[in-house]
N, C-alpha and C positions, 0 to 999 in steps of 0.2 A: 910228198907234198910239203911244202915249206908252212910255218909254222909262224902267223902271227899273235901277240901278244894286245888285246884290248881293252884297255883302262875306260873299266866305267862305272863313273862315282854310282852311289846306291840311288840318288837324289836325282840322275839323268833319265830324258823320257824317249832316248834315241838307241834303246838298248837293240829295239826289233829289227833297227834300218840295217843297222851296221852288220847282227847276224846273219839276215836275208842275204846283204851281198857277199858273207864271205860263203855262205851255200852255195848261194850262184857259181864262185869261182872255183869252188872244192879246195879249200884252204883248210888247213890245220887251226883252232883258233883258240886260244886260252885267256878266256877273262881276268883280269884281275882288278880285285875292287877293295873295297877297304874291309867288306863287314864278311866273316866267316859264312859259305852258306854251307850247308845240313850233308850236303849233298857232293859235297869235294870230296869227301870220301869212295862215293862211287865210280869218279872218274876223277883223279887229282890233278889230269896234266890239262885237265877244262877249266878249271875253276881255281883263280891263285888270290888267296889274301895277301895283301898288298897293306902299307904304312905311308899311302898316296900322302896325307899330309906332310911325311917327312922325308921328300925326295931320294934324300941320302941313302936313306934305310932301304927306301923302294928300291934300289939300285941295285942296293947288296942283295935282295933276298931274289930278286929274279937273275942276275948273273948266277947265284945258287942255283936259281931253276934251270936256268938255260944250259950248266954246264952236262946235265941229260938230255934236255929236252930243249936245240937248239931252237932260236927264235929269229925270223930273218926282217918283221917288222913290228914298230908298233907305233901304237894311236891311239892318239887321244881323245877323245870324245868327246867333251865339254871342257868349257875355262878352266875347272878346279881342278884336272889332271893333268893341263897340259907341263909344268914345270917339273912334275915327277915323269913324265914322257921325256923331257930332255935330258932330263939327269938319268934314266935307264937307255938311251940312247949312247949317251955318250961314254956311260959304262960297259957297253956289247960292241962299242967299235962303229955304229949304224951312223947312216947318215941322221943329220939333227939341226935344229934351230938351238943354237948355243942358251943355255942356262940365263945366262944374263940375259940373253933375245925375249925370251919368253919369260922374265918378270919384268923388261920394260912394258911389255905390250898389256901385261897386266895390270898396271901402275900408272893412272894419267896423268900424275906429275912428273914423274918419270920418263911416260910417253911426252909430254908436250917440252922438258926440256931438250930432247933429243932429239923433237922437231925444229926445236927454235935453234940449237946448232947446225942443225943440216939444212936450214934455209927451206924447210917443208912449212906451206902455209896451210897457219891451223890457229885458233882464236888464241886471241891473248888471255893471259891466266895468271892466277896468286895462290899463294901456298897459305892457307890456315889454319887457325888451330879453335877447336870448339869451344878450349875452355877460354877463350878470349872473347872480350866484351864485344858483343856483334854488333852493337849500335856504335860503336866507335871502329869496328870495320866496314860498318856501310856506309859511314861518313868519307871514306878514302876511295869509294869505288864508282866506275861509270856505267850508266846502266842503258839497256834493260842488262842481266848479268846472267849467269846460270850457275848453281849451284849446284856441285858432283861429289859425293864422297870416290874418294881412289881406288876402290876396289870390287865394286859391287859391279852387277851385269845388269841386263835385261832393263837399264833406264830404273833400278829403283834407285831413289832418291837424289834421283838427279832433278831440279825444281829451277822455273824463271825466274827473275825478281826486275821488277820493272821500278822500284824504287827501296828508299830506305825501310820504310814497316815493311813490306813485302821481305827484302831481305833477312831482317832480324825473325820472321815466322816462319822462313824457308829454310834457317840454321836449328830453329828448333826441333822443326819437321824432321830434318835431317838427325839430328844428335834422338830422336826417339825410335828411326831407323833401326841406327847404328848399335845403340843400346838391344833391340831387339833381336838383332844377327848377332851380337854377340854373346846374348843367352841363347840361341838357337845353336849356336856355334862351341858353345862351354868354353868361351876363352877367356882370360883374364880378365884383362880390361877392354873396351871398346877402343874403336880405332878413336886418333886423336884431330887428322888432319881431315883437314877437305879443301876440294879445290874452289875456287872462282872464275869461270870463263868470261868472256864477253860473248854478246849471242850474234848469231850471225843471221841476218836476215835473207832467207831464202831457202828455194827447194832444196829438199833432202834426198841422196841416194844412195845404194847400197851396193856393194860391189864382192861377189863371189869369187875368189880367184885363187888359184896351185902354185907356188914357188917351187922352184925347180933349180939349184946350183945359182940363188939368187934370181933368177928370170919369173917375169911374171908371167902367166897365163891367165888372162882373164876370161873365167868361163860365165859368167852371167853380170847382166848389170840392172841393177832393177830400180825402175821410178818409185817415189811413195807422191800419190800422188792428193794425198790428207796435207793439208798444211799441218807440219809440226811447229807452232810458237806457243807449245808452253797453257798456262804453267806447269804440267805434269807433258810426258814423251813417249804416252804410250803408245805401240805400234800397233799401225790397221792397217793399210791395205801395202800391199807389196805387187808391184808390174813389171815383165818382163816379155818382150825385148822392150829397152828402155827406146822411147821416144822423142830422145835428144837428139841434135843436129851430131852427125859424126865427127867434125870436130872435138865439140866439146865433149863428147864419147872420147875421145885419143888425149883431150888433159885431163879426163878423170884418171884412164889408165896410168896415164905416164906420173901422175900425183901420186896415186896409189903406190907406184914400184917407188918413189922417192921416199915413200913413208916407210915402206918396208924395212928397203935398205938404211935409213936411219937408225931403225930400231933393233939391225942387225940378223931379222927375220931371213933364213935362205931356205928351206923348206918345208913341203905340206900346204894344207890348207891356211889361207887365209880371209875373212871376213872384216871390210871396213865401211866405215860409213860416212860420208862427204857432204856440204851443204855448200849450195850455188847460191854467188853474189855476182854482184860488176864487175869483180876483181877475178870471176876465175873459180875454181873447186877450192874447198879447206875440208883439210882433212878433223875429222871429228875424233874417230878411233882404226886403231886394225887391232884386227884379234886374232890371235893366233889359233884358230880352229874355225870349222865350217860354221855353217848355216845350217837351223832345224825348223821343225817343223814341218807347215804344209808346205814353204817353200823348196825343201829339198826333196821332200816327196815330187814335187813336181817337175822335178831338175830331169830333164833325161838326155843323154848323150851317145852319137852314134845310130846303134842299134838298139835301142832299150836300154844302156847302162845306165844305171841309176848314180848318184852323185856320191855314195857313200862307195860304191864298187871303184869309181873313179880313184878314189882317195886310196883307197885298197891297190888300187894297182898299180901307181904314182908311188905308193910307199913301197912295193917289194920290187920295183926296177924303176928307176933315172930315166932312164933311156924313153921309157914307153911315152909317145905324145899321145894327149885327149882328144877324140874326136869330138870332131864341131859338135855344138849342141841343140838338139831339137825344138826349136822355137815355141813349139806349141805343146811339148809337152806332151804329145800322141792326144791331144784334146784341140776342138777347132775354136775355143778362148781361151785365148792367156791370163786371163783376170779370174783368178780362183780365189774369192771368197772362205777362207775357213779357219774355223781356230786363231781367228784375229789375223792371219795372214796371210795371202795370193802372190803366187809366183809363175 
């Protein structure tokens, strides 16, 4: 049986999904996470501590493991493994979303410079710094704005600003954030930068999809259909199949793979999120890993494959194409309500 490798920070609530489907498949599967469990001793080729924050190191000590105990994929789990994913990737020879790929996709300034060179439309933006006077950067800026720290997931700290006070409380907001992930985090100093978007005014959508030797598959495309303007971006409802004109279904796709390829993503999963004006789709983010929650739980494909098995199976052969996906999710509504999210 071939033998994957599965990075899963201690901090991720997708540990179940992913073990279910490598049962399903009858896979070989070896955890590896950052924090020692108890229990690696009873079975060591299951359970591998991992130096996930320092890529490099991760690299070395699973080429160590692998050189017994070959490994023929792996996978990342959540945002904060996926760069020690490529860098252990690209140390076994596997295929990979190149090191660099996967800290643009991490990095919105980063991301949005690599969009404004490839001609991907996506909001205009400024590079700041916290310890600068914020009332004499919102003096320079056109609004309404959004305010994003670079690094963070799930929409924290990312805030509107529809004028100058609002701005200068949404920096503060932010820098008490930042200050508190990085006592959470034991790092030095807190980050320094944050970005400034302009906001775009229109629906939001979200798009599930597999790279493949750069090619995009797009397996789900979901409505939100809550207005998101602010000033906080928490997520509620999530719908699939989306209810857009198929047109503009084939320029979110076709936006989406420009985004990709921009940021030099060629495979695995990817998760991005797009906002509809008059002009068209703009790309907001792509993330270089799935979708969780209720909406992947409800992802189903083919025969009952679930979206994590999907990912599992795309990762230990190229070759294999997804079967279509079951609209309804083996349920006669698509609108599931749960844990903040329906898919």
């Amino acid at each position: 049986m071939p033998r994957i490798l599965l990075l899963l920070p201690t901090t991720t609530y997708r540990t179940e999904a992913f073990l279910a489907a490598a049962r399903r498949m009858d896979v070989e599967v070896t955890v590896g996470s950052e924090k020692l469990n108890t229990l690696a001793r009873l079975n060591p080729t299951a359970l591998l501590t991992l130096s996930l924050h320092d890529p490099e190191r991760a690299a070395r000590q699973v080429v160590d493991f692998a050189a017994k105990h070959p490994i023929a994929a792996v996978i990342a789990v959540d945002d904060q493994v996926t760069v020690a994913a490529a860098a252990i990737c690209q140390a076994l020879s596997l295929r990979q979303n190149s090191v660099e790929s996967v800290l643009a996709a991490g990095n919105k300034y980063r991301m949005r410079e690599l969009f404004q060179q490839a001609g991907v439309p996506s909001p205009g933006f400024k590079l700041c710094r916290l310890d600068d006077d914020a009332e004499v950067i919102a003096g320079q800026l056109h609004y309404p704005c959004v305010v994003k720290p670079l690094e963070l997931s799930g929409s924290r700290g990312v805030i509107r600003a529809d004028d100058e006070p609002q701005f200068v409380r949404a920096v503060g907001r932010l820098a008490k954030i930042l200050d508190a992930e990085s006592t959470k985090r034991k790092a030095a100093s807190r980050a320094l930068h944050f970005l400034v978007e302009d906001f775009i005014d229109g629906p939001e959508v979200a798009v599930e999809g597999l790279l493949s030797g750069g090619r995009l598959r797009v397996l789900a495309l979901f409505d939100k259909p809550d207005p998101l303007d602010g000033p906080f971006f928490e997520e509620t409802i999530y719908v699939t199949p989306s209810r857009l004109p198929s047109d503009v279904q084939d320029q979110i796709a076709e936006c989406t793979s420009h985004a990709a390829q921009a940021l030099g993503l060629t495979e695995g999963p990817i998760h991005a999120e797009l906002r509809l004006d008059d002009d068209g789709p703009s790309v907001i983010e792509v993330n270089a890993r799935s979708i969780g929650g209720q909406c992947s739980r409800m992802l189903t494909f083919g025969t009952g494959i679930s979206l994590e098995e999907l990912i599992i199976r795309h990762a230990l052969d190229s070759e294999w194409e997804p079967p279509i996906r079951d609209p309804t999710g083996g349920r006669d509504d698509d609108s599931h309500p749960a844990g903040g999210y329906t898919a």
